[in-house]
VOMARKE-339178 format. One record per residue (C-alpha): residue number from 1; residue in three letters; y, x negated, z. Coordinates in steps of 0.001 Angstrom, whole numbers, plus 500000, padded with zeros to 6 digits. Layout:
// VOMARKE-339178
<r><resi>NUM</resi><resn>ALA</resn><py>Y</py><px>X</px><pz>Z</pz></r>
...
This chain:
// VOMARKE-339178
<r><resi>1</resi><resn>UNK</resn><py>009545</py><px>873691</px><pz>485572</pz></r>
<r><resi>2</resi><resn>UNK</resn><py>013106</py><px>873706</px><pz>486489</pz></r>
<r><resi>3</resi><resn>UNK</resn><py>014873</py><px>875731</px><pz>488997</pz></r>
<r><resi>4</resi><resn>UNK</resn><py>017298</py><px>878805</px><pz>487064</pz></r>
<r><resi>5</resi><resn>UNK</resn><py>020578</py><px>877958</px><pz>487229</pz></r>
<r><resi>6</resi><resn>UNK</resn><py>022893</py><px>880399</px><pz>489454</pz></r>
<r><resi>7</resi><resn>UNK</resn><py>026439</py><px>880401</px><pz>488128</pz></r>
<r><resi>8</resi><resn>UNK</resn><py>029317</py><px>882719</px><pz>489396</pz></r>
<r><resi>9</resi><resn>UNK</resn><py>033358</py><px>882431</px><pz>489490</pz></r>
<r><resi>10</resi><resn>UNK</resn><py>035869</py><px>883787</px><pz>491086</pz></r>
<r><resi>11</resi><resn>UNK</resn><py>039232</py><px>883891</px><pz>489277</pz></r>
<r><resi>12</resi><resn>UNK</resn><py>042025</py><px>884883</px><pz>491870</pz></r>
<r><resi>13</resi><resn>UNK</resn><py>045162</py><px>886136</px><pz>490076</pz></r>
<r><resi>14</resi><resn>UNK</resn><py>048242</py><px>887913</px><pz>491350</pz></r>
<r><resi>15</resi><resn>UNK</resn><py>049663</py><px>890635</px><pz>488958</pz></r>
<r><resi>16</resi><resn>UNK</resn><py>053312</py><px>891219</px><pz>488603</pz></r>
<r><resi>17</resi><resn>UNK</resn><py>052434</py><px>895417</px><pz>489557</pz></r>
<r><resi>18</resi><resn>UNK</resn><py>051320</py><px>894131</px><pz>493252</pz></r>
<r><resi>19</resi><resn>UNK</resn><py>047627</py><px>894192</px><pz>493273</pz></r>
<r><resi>20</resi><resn>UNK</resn><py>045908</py><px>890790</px><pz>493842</pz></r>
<r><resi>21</resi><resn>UNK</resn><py>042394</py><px>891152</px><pz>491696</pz></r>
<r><resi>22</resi><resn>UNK</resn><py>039361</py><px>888848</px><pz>491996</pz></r>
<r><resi>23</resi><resn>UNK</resn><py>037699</py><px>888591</px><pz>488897</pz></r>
<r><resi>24</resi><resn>UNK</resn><py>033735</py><px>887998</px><pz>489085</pz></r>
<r><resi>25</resi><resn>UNK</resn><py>031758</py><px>886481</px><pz>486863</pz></r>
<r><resi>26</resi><resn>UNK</resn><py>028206</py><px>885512</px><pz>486332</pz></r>
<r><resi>27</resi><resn>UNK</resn><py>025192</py><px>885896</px><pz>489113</pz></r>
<r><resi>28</resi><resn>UNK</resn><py>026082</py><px>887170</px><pz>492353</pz></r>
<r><resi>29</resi><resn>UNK</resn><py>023004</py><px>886388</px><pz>494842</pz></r>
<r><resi>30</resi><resn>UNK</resn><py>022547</py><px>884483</px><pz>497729</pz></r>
<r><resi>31</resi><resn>UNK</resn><py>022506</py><px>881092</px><pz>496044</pz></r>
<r><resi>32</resi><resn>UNK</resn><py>026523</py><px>882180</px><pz>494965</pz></r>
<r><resi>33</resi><resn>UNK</resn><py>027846</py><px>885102</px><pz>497517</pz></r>
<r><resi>34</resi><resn>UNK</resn><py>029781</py><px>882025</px><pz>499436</pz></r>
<r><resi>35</resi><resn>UNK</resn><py>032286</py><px>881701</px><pz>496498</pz></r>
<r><resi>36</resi><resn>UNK</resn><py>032837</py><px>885521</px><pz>496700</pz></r>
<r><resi>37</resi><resn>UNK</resn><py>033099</py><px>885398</px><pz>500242</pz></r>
<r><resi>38</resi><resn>UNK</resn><py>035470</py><px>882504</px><pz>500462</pz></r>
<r><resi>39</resi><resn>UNK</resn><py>037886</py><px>884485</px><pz>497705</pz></r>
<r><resi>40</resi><resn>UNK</resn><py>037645</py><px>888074</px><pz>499743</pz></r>
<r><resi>41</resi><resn>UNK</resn><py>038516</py><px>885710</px><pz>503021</pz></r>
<r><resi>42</resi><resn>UNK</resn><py>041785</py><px>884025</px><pz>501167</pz></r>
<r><resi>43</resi><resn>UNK</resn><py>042513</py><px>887379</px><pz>499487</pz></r>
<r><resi>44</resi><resn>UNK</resn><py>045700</py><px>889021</px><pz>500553</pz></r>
<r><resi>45</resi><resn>UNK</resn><py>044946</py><px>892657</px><pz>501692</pz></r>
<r><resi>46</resi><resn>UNK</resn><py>048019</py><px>893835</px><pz>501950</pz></r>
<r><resi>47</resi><resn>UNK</resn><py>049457</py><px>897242</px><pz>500969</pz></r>
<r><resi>48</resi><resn>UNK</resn><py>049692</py><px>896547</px><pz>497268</pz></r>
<r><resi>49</resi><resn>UNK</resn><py>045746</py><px>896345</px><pz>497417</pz></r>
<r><resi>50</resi><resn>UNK</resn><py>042507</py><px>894467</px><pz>496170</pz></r>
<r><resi>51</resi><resn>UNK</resn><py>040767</py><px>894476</px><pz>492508</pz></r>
<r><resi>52</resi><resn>UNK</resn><py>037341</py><px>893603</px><pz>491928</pz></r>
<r><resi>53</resi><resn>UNK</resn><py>037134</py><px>893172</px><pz>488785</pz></r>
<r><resi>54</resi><resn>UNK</resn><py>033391</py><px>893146</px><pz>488306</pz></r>
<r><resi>55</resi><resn>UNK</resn><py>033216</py><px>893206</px><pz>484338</pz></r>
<r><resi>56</resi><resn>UNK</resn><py>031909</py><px>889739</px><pz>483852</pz></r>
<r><resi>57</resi><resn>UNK</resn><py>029076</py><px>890580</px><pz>486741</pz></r>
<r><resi>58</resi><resn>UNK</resn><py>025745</py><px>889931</px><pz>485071</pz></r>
<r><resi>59</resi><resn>UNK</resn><py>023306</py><px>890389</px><pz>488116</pz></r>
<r><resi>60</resi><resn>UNK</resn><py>024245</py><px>890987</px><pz>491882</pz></r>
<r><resi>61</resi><resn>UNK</resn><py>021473</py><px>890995</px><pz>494601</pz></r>
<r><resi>62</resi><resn>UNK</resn><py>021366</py><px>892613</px><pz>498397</pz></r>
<r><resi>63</resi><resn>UNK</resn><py>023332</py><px>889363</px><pz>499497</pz></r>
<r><resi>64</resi><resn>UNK</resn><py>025936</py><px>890324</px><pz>497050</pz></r>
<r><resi>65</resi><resn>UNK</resn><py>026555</py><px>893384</px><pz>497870</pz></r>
<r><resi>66</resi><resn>UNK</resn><py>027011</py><px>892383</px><pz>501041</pz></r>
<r><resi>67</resi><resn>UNK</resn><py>029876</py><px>890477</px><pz>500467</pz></r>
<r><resi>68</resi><resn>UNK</resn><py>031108</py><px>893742</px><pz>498356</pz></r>
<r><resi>69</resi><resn>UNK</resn><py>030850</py><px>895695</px><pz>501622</pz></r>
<r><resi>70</resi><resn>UNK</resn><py>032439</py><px>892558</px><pz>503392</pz></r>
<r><resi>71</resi><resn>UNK</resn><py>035555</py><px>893245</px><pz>501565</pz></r>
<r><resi>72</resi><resn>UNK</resn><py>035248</py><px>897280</px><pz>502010</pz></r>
<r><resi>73</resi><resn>UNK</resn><py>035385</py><px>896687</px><pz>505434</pz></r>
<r><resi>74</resi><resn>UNK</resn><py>038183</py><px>894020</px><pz>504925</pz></r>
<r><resi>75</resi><resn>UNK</resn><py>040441</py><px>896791</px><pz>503692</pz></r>
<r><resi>76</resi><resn>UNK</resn><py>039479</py><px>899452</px><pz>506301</pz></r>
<r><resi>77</resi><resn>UNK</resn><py>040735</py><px>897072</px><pz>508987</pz></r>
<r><resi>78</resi><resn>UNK</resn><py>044126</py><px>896268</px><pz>506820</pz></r>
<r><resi>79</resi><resn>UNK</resn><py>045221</py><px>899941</px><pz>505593</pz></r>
<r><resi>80</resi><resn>UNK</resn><py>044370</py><px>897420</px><pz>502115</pz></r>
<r><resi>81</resi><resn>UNK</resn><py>043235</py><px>899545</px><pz>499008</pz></r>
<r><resi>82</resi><resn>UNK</resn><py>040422</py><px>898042</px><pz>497551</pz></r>
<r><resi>83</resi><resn>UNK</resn><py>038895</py><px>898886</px><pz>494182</pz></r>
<r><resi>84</resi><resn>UNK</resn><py>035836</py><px>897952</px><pz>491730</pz></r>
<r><resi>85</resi><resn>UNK</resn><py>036784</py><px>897656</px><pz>487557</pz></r>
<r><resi>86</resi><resn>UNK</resn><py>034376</py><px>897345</px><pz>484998</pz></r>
<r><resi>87</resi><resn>UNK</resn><py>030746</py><px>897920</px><pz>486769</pz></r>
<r><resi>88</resi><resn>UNK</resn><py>028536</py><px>898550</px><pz>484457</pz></r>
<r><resi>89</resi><resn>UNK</resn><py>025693</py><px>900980</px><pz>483944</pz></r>
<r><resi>90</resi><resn>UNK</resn><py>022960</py><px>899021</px><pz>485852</pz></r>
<r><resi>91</resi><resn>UNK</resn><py>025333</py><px>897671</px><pz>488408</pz></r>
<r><resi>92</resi><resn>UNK</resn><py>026434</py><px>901710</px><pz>488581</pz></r>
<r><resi>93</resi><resn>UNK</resn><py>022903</py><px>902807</px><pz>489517</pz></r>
<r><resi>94</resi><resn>UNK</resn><py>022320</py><px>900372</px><pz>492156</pz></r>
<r><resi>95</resi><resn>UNK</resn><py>025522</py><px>902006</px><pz>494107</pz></r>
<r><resi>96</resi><resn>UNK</resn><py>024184</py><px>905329</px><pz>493726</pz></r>
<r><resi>97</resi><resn>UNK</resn><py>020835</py><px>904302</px><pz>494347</pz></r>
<r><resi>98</resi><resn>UNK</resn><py>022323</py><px>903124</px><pz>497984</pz></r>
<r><resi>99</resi><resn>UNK</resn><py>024952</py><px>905438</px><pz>498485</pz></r>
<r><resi>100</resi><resn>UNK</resn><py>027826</py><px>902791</px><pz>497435</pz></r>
<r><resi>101</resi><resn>UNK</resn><py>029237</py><px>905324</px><pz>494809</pz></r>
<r><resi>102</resi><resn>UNK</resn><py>030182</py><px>907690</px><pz>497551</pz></r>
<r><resi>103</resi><resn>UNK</resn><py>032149</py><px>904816</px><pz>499627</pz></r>
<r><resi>104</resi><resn>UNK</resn><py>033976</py><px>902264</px><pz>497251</pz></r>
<r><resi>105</resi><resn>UNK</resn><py>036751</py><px>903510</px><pz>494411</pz></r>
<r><resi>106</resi><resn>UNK</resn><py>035628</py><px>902719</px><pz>490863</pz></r>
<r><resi>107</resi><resn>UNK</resn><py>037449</py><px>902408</px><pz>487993</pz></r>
<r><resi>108</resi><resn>UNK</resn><py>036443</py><px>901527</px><pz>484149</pz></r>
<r><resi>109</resi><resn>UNK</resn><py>038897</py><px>898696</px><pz>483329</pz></r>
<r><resi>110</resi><resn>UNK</resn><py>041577</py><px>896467</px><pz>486006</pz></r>
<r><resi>111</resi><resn>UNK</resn><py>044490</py><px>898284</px><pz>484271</pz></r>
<r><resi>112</resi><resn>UNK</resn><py>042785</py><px>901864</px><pz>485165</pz></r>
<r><resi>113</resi><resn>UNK</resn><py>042497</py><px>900368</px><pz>488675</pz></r>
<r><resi>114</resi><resn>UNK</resn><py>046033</py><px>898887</px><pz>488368</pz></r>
<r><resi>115</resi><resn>UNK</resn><py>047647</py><px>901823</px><pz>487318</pz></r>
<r><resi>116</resi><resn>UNK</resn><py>045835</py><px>904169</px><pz>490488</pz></r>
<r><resi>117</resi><resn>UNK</resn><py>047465</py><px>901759</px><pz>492660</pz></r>
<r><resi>118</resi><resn>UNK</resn><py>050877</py><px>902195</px><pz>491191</pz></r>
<r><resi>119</resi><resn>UNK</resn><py>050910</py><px>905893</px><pz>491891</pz></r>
């Protein structure tokens, strides 16, 4: 029997309204947090702000959410805005389910987030 295979990426892009946004995809556990880590570490919090855009986030464990609160904290020590686009339903309950929804900004879509920041 072979081992699963844990895939994630992290696409880093800057967008011409400010914002830098990571976008996640794939399986964020412990066997894949360091490549969300590293891109939250080389992210620019700044005062235009951070997206994660967690659309293309198909499972995320403890260690993952972790690194989430990593980057929470991140922004609380650099004045940074930080956001989360596109978490879905499941992702959704496991927030409320540890209190996450009352702490990080969501949005539906990067643009929603985009445009929040803009105001």
């Amino acid at each position: 029997m072979t081992e699963p295979e844990h895939q994630l990426t992290v696409t880093p892009r800057h967008t011409p309204a400010g914002p830098f946004v990571l976008e996640v995809e794939g399986e964020l556990d412990h066997h894949t947090a360091r490549l969300l880590t590293r891109a939250v570490e080389e992210a620019p919090f700044d005062g235009h702000g951070v997206i994660i855009d967690l659309s293309g986030l198909a499972y995320c464990d403890s260690t993952g959410i972790t690194v989430l609160l990593t980057a929470y904290q991140r922004s609380q020590e650099t004045g940074s805005p930080l956001s989360f686009a596109g978490v879905n339903p499941d992702q959704m309950r496991v927030f409320q389910v540890v209190g996450l929804d009352q702490v990080f900004t969501f949005h539906a879509t990067t643009q929603e987030a985009l445009s929040a920041l803009q105001r």
